[in-house]
N, C-alpha and C positions, 0 to 999 in steps of 0.2 A: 422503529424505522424499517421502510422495506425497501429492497434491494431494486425489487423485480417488478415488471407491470405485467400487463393481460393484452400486451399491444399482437394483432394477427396483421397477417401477413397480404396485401392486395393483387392479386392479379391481375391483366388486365387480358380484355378478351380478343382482343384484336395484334394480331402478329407484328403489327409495325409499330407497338408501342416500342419504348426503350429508354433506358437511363437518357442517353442524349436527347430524346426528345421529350424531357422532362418539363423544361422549359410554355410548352404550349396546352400542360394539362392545367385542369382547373383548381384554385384554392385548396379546396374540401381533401381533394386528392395527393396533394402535396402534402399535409401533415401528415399522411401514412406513412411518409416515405424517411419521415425527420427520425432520428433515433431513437426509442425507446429502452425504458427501464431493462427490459430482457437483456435487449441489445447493449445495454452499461453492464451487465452481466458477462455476458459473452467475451466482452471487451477487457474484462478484468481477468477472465482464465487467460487471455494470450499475453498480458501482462507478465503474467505466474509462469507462461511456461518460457516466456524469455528470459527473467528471472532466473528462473531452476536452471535450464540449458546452457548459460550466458555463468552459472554461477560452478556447473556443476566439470565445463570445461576446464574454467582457469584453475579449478582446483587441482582438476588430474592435471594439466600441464604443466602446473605448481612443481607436483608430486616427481612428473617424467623428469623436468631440470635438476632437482635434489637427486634423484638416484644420476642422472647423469654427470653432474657435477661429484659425489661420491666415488666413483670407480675408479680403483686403484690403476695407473695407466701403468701396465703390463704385458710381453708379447703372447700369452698364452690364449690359445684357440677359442676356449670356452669365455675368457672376456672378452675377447673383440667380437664373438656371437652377441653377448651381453648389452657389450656398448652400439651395435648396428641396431640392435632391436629396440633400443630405447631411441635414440636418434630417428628411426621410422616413427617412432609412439609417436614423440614427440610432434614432428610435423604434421602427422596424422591430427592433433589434439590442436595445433593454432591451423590449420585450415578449419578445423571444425568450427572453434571459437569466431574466425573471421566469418564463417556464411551465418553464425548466427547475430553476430553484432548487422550482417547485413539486413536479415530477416528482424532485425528491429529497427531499423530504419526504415525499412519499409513501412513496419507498421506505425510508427510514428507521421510519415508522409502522405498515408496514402487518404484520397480523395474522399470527405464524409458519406459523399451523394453518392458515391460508386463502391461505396465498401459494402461486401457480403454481410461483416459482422455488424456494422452499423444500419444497412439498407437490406431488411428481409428481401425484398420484392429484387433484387439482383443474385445472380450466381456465376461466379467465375472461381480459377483455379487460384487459389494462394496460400504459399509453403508447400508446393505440391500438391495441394490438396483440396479434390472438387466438396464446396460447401453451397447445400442445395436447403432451401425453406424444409425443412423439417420437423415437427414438436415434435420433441422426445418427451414419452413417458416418464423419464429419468427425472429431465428436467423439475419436473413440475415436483416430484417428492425431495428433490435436492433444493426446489423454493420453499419447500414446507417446514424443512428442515433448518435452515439457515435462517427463517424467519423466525421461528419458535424458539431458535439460540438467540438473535439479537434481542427481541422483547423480554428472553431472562437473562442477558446478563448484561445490557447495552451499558448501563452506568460503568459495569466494571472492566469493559471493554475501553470505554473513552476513559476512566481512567490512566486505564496501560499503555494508552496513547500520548498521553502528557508527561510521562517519564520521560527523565533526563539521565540518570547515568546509570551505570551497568550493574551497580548493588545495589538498587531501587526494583529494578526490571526484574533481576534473579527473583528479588524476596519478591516480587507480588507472583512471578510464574509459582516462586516456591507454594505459596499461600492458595493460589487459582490455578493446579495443573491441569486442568479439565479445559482450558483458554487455550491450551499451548494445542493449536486443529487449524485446520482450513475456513473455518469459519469465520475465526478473530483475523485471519490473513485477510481474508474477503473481504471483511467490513472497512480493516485499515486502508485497502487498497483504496474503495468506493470513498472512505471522506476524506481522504488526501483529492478528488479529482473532485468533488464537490466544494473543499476549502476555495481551491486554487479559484474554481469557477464565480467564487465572491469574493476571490482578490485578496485571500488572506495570507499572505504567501511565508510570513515566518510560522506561522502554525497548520499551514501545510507540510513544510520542511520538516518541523518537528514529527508530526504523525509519520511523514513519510521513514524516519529514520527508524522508527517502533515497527512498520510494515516489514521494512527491510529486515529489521534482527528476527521478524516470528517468521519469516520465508527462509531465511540461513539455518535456522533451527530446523525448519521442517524439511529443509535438505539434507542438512546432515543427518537427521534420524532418517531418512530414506537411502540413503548414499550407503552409511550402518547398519539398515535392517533390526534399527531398534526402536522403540517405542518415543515419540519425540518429549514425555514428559520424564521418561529416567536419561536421559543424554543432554536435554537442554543447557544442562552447568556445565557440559564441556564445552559449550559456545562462548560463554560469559569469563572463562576462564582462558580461554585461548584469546579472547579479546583483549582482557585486561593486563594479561601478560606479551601483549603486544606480538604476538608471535608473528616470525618472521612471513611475508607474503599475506596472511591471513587478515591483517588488518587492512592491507592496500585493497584486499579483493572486495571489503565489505563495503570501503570507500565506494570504491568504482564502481561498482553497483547502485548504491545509493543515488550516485550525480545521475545517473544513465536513467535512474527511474523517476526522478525530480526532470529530469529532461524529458521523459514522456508524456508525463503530468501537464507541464506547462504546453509542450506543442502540441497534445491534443486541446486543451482548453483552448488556446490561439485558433485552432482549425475550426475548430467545434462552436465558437461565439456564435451566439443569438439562435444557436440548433440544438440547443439540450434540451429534452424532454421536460414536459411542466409538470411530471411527475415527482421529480427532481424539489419542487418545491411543498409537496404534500406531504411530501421525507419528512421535510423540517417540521412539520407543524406538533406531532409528537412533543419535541423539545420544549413548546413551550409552555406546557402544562406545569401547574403547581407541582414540585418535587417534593420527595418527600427528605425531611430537613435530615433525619437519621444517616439515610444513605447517602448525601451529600457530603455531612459533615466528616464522616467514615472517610469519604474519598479525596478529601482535601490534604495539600502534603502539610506535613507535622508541624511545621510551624505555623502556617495561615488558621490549621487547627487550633493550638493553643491561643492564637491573638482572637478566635472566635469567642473561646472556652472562659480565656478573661476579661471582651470586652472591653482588650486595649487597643485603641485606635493607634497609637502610638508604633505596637508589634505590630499592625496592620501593615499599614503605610512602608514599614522600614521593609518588609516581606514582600510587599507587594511594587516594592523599586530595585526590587533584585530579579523580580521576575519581566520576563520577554512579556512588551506590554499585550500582546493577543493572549498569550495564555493567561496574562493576570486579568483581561476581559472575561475570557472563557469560565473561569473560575469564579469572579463577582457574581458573573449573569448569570449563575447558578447558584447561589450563596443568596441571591434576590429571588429568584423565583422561590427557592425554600424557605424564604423569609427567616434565611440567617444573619440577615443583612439589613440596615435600616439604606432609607433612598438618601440620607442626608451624606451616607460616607462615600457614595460614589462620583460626585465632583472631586474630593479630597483625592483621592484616587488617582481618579483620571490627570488631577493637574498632576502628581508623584512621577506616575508616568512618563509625561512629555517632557521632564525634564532627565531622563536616564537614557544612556543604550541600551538595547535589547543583547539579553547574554546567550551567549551561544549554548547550542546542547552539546553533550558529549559525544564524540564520535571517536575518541581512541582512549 
């Protein structure tokens, strides 16, 4: 699956062209200006760095009201120093939080056709900051790069994606610490905005939720200054012990990035790149049935292993019916699956609710 396209950039030669007069130019010339796969690129680092920014304030601000709340209230010189200097921190850390929740609204709002990061062929200032058509050299060895990781380890990538609770997620990080990078963020980012854009919206949510725990992970090993593969289990352990503020922050995050998702797709109908659909075609190739089977969770494994339709069905009406799709339509292509069990299936299905993932 690749990320990235080879879309360049059009100028035009006459000074009075311009975004507003987009309108009077010709067919041919209009699909330059529609987004491309780079541009889905692009679009996914400002994701990350609202993310990080957005994740890395609440934390300190977290941090400033515990020490402020903590201070023994006493007339001596050196704490009332203490406690002014926190109290500045403090305001200092929600203005900050406040311009960045704004700088994501923005980005969430702003116009497909007039946007720098969506439309190469435009340059204006945004976040401060003038963004002018440029290839970087960078670029292109960080597409070579991220590409070379999803084609090794893409299965076990959408694996870590279909986890549901947080001693699932540990043991595979535990099992695959070489996953726990920027690359397995990248990818989760990119098929959460691809789900949504086929309307798959609970297995949207779900990936989205896997996105958000390998972004907090690689916060906090940067926030630490340690390596995100020895620090990762103190994320899963501050989660599952509920700790105080740390779960609400990973919440609020979550919603805020599921809300991106969706109101770019909304903006974005009938203008995402048909590169978008070349992605897929990868997927539909004969699997191989080994690394399928490997990847399936332990019980849908065992009713393979026996050949009881019976553990099938019962497993597969406990499951959120897109992921029990996701699953089958992999089980089929590997021909671990005969075609007669998936009516059986499908009607299990329509008769259940879909159960929620975990999220605390």
């Amino acid at each position: 699956m690749e990320w990235f396209g080879s879309g360049t950039a059009i100028f035009s030669e006459e000074g009075s062209s311009s975004v507003s007069g987009s309108k009077s130019l010709p067919s041919s010339l209009l699909q330059h200006q529609q987004p491309t796969a780079e541009s889905m690129a692009s679009l996914c680092q400002r994701q990350q760095q609202c993310v990080k920014a957005s994740v890395l304030s609440s934390w300190q601000l977290v941090e400033a009201q515990d020490q402020l709340c903590g201070l023994e209230l006493h007339g001596s010189e050196s704490m009332e120093q203490e406690r002014a200097r926190i109290l500045t921190s403090s305001a200092e850390l929600s203005q900050t939080e406040c311009e960045w929740r704004l700088k994501e609204t923005m980005l969430g709002s702003q116009d497909l056709r007039r946007s720098p990061v969506l439309n190469p062929d435009c340059s204006r200032d945004v976040f401060n900051k003038s963004i002018i058509n440029v290839q970087s050299r960078s670029m292109e060895v960080e597409h070579d790069k991220s590409k070379t990781f999803v084609q090794k380890y893409e299965q076990e990538l959408r694996h870590f994606g279909m986890l549901r609770r947080w001693d699932d997620s540990q043991r595979f990080l535990s099992d695959w610490p070489h996953l726990i990078c920027e690359e397995t963020s990248n990818y989760l980012i990119l098929w959460c905005f691809r789900l949504q854009a086929e309307e798959k919206e609970a297995l949207m949510e779900q990936v989205a939720h896997q996105a958000v725990v390998m972004q907090f992970i690689l916060e906090m090993a940067s926030n630490s200054q340690q390596d995100p593969r020895g620090c990762f289990r103190q994320f899963f352990q501050k989660a599952r012990t509920r700790e105080e503020g740390y779960l609400d922050v990973f919440r609020m995050e979550l919603e805020a990035f599921k809300r991106r998702v969706r109101d770019y797709t909304v903006k974005g109908k009938g203008e995402t790149p048909k590169s978008a659909e070349h992605q897929k075609a990868p997927n539909r190739r004969c699997l191989d049935p080994k690394e399928v089977l490997e990847s399936l969770p332990p019980e849908l494994r065992r009713g393979i292993h026996l050949q009881n339709m019976q553990i099938l069905q019962n497993v597969l009406s406990t499951m959120n019916p897109q992921v029990a799709e996701y699953h089958v339509k992999r089980c089929l292509d590997a021909g671990l699956w005969s075609n007669t069990t998936r009516g059986q299936k499908e009607d299990t299905m329509e008769t259940d609710d879909p159960r929620l993932m975990e999220t605390s």
